[in-house]
N, CA, C and O atoms as a printed pandas DataFrame, in Angstrom:
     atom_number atom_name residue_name chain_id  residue_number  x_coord  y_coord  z_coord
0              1         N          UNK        A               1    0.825   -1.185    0.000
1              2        CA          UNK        A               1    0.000    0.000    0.000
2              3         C          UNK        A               1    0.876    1.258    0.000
3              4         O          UNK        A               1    0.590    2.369   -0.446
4              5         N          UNK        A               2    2.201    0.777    0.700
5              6        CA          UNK        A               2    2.736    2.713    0.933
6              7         C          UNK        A               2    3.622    2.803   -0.952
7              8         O          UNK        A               2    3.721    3.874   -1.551
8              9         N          UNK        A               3    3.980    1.862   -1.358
9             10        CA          UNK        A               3    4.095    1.947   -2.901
10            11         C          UNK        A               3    3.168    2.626   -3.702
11            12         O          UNK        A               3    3.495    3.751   -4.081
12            13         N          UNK        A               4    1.854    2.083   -4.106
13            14        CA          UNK        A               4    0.428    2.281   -4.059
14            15         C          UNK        A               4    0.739    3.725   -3.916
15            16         O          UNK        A               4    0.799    4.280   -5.013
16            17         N          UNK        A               5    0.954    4.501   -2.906
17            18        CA          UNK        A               5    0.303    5.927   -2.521
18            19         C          UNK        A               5    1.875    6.745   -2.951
19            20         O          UNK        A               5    2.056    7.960   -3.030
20            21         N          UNK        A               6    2.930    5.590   -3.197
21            22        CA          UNK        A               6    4.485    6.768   -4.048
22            23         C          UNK        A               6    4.149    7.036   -5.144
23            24         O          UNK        A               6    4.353    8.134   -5.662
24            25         N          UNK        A               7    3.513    5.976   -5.748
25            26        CA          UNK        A               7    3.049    5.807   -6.994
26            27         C          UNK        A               7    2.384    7.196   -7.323
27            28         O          UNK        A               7    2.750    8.151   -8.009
28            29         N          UNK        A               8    0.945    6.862   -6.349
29            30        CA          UNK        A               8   -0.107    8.238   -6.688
30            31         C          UNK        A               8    0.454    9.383   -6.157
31            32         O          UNK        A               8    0.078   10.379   -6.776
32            33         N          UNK        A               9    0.916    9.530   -5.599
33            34        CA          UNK        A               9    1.743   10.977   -5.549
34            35         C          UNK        A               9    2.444   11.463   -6.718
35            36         O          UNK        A               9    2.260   12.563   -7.239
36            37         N          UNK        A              10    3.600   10.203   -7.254
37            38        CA          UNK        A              10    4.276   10.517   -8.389
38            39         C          UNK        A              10    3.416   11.265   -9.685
39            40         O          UNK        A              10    3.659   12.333  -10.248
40            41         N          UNK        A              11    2.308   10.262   -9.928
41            42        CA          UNK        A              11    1.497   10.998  -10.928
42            43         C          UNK        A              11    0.513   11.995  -10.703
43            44         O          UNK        A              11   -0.064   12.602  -11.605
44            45         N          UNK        A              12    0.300   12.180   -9.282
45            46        CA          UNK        A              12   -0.813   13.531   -9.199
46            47         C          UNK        A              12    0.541   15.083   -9.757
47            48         O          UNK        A              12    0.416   16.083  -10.463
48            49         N          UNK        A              13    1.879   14.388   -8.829
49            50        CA          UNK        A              13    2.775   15.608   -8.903
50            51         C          UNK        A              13    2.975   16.431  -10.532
51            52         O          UNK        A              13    3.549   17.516  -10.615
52            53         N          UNK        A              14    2.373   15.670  -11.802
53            54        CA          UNK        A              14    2.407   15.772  -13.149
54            55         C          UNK        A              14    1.311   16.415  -13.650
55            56         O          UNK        A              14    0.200   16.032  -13.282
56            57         N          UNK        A              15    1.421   17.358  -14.454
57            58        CA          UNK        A              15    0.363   17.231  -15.123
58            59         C          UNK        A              15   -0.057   17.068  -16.567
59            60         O          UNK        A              15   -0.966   17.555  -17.238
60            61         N          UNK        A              16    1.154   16.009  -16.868
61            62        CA          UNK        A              16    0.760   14.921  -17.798
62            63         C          UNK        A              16   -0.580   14.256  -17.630
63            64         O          UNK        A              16   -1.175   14.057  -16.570
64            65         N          UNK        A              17   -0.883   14.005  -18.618
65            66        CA          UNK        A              17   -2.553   12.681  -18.531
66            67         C          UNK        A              17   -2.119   11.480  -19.327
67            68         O          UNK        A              17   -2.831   10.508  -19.580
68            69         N          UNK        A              18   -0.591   11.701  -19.772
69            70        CA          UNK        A              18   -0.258   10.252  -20.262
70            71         C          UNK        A              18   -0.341    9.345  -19.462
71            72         O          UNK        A              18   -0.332    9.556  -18.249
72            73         N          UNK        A              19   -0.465    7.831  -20.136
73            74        CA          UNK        A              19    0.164    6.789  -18.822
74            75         C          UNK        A              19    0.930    6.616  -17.811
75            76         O          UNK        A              19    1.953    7.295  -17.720
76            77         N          UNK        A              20    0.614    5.721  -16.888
77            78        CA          UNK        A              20    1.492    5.451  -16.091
78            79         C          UNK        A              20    2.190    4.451  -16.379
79            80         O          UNK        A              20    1.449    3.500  -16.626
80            81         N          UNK        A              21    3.661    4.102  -16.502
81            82        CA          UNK        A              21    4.557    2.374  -16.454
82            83         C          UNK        A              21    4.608    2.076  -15.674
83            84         O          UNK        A              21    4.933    2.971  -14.893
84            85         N          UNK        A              22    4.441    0.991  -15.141
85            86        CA          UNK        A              22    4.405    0.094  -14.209
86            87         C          UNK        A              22    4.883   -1.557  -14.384
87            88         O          UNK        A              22    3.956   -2.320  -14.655
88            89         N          UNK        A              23    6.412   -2.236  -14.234
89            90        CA          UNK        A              23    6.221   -3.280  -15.235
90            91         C          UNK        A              23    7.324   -3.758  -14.277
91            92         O          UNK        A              23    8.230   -3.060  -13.820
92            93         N          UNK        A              24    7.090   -5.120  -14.038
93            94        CA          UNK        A              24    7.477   -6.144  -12.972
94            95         C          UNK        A              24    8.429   -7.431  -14.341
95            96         O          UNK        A              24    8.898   -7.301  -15.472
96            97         N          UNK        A              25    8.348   -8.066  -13.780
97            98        CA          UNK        A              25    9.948   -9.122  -15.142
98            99         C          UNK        A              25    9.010   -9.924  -15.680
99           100         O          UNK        A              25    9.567  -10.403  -16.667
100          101         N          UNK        A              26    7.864  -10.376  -15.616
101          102        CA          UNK        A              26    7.058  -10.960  -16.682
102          103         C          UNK        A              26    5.757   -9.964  -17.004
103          104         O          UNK        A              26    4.883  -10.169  -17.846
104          105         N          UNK        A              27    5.863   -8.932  -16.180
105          106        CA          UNK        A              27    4.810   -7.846  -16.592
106          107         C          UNK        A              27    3.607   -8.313  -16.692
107          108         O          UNK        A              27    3.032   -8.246  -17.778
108          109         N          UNK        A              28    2.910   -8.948  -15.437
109          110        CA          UNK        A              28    1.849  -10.049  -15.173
110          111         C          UNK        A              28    1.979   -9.813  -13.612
111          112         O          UNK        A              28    1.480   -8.885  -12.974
112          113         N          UNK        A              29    2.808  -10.922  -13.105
113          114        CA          UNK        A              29    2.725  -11.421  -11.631
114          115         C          UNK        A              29    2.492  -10.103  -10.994
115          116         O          UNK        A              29    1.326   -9.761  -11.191
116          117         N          UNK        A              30    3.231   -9.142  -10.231
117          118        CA          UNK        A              30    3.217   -8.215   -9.787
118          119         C          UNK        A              30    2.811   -6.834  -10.029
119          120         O          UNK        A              30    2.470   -5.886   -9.321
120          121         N          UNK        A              31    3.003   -7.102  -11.571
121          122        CA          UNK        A              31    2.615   -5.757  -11.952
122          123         C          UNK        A              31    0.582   -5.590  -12.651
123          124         O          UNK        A              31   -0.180   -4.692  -13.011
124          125         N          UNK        A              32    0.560   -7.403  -12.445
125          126        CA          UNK        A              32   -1.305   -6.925  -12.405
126          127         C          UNK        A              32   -1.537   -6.831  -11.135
127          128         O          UNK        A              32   -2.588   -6.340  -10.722
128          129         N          UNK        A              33   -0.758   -7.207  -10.478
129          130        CA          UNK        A              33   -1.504   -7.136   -8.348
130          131         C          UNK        A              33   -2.092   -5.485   -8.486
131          132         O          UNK        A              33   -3.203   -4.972   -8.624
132          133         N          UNK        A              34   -0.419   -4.897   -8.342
133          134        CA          UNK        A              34   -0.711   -3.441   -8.288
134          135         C          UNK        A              34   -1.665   -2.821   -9.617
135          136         O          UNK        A              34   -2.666   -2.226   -9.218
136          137         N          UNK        A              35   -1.543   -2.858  -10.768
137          138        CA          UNK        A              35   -2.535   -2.535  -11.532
138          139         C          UNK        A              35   -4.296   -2.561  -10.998
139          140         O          UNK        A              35   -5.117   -1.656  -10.847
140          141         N          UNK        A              36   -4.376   -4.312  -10.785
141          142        CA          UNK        A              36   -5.746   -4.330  -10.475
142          143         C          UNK        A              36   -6.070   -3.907   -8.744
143          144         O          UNK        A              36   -7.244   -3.876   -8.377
144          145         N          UNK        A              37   -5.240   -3.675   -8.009
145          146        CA          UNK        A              37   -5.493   -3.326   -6.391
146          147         C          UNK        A              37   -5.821   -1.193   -7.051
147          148         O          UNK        A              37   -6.791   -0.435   -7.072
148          149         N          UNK        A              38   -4.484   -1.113   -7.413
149          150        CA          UNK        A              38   -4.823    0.428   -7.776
150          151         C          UNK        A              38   -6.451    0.828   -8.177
151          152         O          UNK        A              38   -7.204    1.553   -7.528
152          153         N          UNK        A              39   -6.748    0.074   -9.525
153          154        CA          UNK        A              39   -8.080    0.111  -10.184
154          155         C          UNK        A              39   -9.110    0.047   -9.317
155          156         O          UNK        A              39   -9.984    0.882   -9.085
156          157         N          UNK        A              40   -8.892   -1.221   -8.778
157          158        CA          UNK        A              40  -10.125   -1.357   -7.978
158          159         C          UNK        A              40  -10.195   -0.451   -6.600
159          160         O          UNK        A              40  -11.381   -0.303   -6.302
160          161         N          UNK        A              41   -9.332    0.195   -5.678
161          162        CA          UNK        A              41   -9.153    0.899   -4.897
162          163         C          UNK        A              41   -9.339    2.321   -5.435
163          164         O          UNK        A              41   -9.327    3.072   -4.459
164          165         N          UNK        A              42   -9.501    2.992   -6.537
165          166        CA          UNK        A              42   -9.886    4.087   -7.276
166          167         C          UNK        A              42  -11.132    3.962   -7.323
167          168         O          UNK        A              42  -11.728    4.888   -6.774
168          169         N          UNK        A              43  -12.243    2.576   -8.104
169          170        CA          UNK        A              43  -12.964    2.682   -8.141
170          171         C          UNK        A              43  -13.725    2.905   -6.942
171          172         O          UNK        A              43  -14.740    3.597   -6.875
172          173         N          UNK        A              44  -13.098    2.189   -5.860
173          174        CA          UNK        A              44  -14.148    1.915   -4.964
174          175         C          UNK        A              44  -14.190    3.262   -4.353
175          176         O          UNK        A              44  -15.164    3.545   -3.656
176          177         N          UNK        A              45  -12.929    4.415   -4.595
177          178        CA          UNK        A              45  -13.396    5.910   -4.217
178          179         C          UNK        A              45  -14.191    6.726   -4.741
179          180         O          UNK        A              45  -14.626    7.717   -4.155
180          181         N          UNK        A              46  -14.459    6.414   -5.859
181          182        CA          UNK        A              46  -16.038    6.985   -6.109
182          183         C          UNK        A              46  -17.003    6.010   -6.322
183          184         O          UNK        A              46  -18.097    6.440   -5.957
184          185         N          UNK        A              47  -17.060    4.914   -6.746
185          186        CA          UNK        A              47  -18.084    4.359   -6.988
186          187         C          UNK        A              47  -19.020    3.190   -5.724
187          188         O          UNK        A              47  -20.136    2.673   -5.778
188          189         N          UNK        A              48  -17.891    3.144   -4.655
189          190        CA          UNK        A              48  -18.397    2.536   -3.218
190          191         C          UNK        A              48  -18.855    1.016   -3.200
191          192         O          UNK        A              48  -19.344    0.362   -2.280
192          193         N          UNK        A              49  -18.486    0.591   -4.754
193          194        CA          UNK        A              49  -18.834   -0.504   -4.609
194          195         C          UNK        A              49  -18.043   -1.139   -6.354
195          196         O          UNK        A              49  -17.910   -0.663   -7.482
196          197         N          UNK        A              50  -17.700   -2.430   -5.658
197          198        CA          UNK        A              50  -16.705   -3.038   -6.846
198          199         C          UNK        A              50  -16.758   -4.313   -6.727
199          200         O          UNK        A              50  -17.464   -4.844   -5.870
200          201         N          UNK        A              51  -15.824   -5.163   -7.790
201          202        CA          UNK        A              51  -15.767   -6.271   -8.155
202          203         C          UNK        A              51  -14.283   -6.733   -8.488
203          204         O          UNK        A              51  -13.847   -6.513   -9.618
204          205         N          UNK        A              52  -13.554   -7.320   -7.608
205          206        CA          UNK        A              52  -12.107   -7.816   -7.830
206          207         C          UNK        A              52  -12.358   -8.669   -8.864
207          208         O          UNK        A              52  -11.428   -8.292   -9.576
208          209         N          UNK        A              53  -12.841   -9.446   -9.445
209          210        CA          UNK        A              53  -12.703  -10.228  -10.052
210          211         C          UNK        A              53  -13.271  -10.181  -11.380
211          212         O          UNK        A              53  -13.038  -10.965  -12.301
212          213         N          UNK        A              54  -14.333   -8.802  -11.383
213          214        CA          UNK        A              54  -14.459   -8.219  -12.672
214          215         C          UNK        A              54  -13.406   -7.605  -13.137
215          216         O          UNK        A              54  -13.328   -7.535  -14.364
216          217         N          UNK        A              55  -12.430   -7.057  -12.403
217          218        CA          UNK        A              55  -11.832   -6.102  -12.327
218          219         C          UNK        A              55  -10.813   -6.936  -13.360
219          220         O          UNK        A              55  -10.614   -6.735  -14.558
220          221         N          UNK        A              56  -10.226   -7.967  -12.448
221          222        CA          UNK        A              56   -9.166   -8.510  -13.083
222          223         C          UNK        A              56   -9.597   -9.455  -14.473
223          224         O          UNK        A              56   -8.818   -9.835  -15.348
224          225         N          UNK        A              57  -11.407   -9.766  -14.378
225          226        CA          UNK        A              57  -11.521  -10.117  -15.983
226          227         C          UNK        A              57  -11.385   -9.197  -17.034
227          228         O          UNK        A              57  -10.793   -9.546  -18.055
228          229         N          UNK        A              58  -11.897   -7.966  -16.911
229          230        CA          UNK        A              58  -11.273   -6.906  -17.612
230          231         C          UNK        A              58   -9.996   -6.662  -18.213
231          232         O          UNK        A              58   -9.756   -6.197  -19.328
232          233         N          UNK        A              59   -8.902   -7.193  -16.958
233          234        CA          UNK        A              59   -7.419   -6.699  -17.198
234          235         C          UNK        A              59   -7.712   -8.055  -18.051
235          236         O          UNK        A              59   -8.411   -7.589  -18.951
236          237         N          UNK        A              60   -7.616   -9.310  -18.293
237          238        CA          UNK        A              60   -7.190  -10.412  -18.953
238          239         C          UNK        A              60   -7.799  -10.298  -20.441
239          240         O          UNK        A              60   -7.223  -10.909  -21.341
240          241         N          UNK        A              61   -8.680   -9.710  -20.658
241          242        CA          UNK        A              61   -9.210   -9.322  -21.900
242          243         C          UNK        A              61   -8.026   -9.163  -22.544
243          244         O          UNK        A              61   -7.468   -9.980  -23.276
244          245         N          UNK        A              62   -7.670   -8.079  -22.240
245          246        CA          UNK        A              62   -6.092   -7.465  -22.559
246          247         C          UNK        A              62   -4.884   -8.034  -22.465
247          248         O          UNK        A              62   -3.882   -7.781  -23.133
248          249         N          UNK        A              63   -5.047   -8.936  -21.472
249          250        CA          UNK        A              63   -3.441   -9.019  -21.336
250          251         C          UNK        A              63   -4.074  -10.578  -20.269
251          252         O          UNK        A              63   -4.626  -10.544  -19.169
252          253         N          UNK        A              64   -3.714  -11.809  -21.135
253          254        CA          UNK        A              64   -4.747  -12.582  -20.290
254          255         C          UNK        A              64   -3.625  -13.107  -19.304
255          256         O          UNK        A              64   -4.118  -14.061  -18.702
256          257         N          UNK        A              65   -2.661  -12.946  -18.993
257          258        CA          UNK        A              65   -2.128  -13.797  -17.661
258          259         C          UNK        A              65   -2.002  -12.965  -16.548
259          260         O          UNK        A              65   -1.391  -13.481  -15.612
260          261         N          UNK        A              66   -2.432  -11.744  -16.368
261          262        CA          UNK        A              66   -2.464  -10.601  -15.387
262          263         C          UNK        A              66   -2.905  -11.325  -14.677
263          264         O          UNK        A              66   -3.655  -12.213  -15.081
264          265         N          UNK        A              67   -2.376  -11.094  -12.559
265          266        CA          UNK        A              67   -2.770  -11.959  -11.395
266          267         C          UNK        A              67   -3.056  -13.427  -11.866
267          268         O          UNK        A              67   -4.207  -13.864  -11.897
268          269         N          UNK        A              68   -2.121  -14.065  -12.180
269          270        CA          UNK        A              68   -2.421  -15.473  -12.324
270          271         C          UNK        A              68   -2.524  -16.223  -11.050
271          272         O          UNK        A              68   -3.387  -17.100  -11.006
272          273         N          UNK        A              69   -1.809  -16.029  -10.042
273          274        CA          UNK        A              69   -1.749  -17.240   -9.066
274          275         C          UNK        A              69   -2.832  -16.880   -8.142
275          276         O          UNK        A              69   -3.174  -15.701   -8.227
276          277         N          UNK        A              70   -3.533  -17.680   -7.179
277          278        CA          UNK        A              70   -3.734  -17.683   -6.134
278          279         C          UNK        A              70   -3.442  -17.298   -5.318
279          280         O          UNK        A              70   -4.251  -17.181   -4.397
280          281         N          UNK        A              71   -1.839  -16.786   -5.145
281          282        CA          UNK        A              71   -0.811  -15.987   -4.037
282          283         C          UNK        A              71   -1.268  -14.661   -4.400
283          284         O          UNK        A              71   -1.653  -13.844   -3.563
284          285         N          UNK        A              72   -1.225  -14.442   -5.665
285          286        CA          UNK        A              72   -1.870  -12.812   -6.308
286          287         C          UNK        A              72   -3.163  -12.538   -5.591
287          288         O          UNK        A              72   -3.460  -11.599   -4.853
288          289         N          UNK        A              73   -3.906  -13.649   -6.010
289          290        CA          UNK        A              73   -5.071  -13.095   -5.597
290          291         C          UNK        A              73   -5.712  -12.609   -3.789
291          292         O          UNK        A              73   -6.449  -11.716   -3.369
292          293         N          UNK        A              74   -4.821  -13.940   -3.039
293          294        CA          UNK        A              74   -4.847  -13.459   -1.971
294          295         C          UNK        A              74   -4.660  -12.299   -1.652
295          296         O          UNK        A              74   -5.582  -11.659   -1.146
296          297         N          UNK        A              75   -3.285  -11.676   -1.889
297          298        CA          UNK        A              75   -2.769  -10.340   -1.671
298          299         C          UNK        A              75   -3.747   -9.311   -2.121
299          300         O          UNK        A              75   -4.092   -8.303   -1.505
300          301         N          UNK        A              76   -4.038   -9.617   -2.989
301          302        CA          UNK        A              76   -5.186   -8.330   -3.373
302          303         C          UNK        A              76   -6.200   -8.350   -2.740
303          304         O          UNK        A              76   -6.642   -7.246   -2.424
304          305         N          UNK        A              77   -6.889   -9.450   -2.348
305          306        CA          UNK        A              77   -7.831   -9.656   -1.401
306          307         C          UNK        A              77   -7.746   -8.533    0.270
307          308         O          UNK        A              77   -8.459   -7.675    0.790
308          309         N          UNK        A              78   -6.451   -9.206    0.574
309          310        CA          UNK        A              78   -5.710   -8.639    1.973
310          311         C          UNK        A              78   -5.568   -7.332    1.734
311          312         O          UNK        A              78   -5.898   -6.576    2.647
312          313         N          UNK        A              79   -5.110   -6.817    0.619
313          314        CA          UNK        A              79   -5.242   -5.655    0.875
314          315         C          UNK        A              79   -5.712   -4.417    0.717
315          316         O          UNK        A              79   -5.497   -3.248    1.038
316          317         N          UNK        A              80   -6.661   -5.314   -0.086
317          318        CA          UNK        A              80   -8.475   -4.273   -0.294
318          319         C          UNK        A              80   -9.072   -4.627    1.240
319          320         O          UNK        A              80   -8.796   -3.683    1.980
320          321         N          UNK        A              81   -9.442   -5.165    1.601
321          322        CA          UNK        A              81   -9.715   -5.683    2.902
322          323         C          UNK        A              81   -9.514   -4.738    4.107
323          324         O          UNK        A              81  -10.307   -4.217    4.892
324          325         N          UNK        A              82   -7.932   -4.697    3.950
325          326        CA          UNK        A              82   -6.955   -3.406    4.826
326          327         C          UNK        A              82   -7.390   -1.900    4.391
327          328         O          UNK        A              82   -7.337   -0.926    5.142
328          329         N          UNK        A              83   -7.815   -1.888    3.080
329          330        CA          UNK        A              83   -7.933   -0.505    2.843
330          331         C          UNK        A              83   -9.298   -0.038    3.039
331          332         O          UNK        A              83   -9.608    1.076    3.462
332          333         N          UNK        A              84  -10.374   -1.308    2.576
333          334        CA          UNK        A              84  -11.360   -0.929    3.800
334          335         C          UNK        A              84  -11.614   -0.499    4.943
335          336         O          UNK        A              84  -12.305    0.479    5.226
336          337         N          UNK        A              85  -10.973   -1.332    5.765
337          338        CA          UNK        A              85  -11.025   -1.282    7.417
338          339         C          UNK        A              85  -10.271    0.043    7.458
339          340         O          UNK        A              85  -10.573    0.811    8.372
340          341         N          UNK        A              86   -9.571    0.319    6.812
341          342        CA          UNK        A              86   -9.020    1.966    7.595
342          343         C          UNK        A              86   -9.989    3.063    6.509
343          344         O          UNK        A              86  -10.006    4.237    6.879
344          345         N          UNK        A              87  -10.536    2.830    5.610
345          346        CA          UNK        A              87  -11.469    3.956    4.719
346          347         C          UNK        A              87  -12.908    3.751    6.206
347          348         O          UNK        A              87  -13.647    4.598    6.708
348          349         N          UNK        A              88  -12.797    2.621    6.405
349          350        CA          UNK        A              88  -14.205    2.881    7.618
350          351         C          UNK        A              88  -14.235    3.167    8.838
351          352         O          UNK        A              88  -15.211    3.559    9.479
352          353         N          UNK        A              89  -12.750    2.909    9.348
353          354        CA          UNK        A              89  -12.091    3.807   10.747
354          355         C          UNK        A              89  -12.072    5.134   10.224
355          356         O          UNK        A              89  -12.689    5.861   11.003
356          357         N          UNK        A              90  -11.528    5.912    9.014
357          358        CA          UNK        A              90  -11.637    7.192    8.996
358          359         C          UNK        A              90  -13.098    7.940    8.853
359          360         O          UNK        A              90  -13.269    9.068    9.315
360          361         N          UNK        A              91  -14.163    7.192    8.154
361          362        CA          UNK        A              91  -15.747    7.508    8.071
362          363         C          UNK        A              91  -16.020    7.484    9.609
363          364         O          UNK        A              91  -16.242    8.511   10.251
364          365         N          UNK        A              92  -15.983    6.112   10.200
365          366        CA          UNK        A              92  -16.196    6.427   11.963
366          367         C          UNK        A              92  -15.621    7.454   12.580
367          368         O          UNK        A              92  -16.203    7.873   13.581
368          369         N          UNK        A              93  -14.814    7.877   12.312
369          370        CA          UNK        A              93  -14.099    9.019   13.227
370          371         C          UNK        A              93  -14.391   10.678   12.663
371          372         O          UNK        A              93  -14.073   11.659   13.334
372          373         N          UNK        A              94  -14.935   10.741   11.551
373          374        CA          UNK        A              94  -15.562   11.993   11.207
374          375         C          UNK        A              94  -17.061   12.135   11.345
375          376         O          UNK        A              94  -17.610   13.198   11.054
């Protein structure tokens, strides 16, 4: 997650609207985690409600071995999960 938020800093600090690179050694394993955790953690800031697993059928359209393992998927799980529980500690506390 604190990657995640170097990341979004890096590109808010621009005001480019080009892409972002993001690319791990098979440009799959790691680099769909963060792709689809980013996506879906964007969406879920405006839209309050999402789908990991749409999310990542989407990415495979494109690029079909994005989050392949089970280890992937956990992690993304864990840490949408985490980013819940503190998006709803900060709603409780305001």
């Amino acid at each position: 997650m604190q990657f995640r938020g170097i990341v979004r800093q890096h590109i808010e600090s621009f005001s480019s609207t080009g892409p972002t690179v993001v690319h791990c050694s098979a440009g799959v394993d790691r680099t769909g985690v963060f792709i689809a955790l980013d996506t879906v953690l964007q969406q879920l800031e405006k839209e309050k409600g999402i789908s990991i697993a749409a999310c990542v059928h989407r990415m495979r359209l494109n690029r079909p071995l994005m989050v392949q393992t089970e280890v992937h998927h956990k992690i993304m799980n864990k840490k949408y999960f985490c980013f819940i529980e503190s998006f709803i500690s900060k709603e409780t506390l305001t």
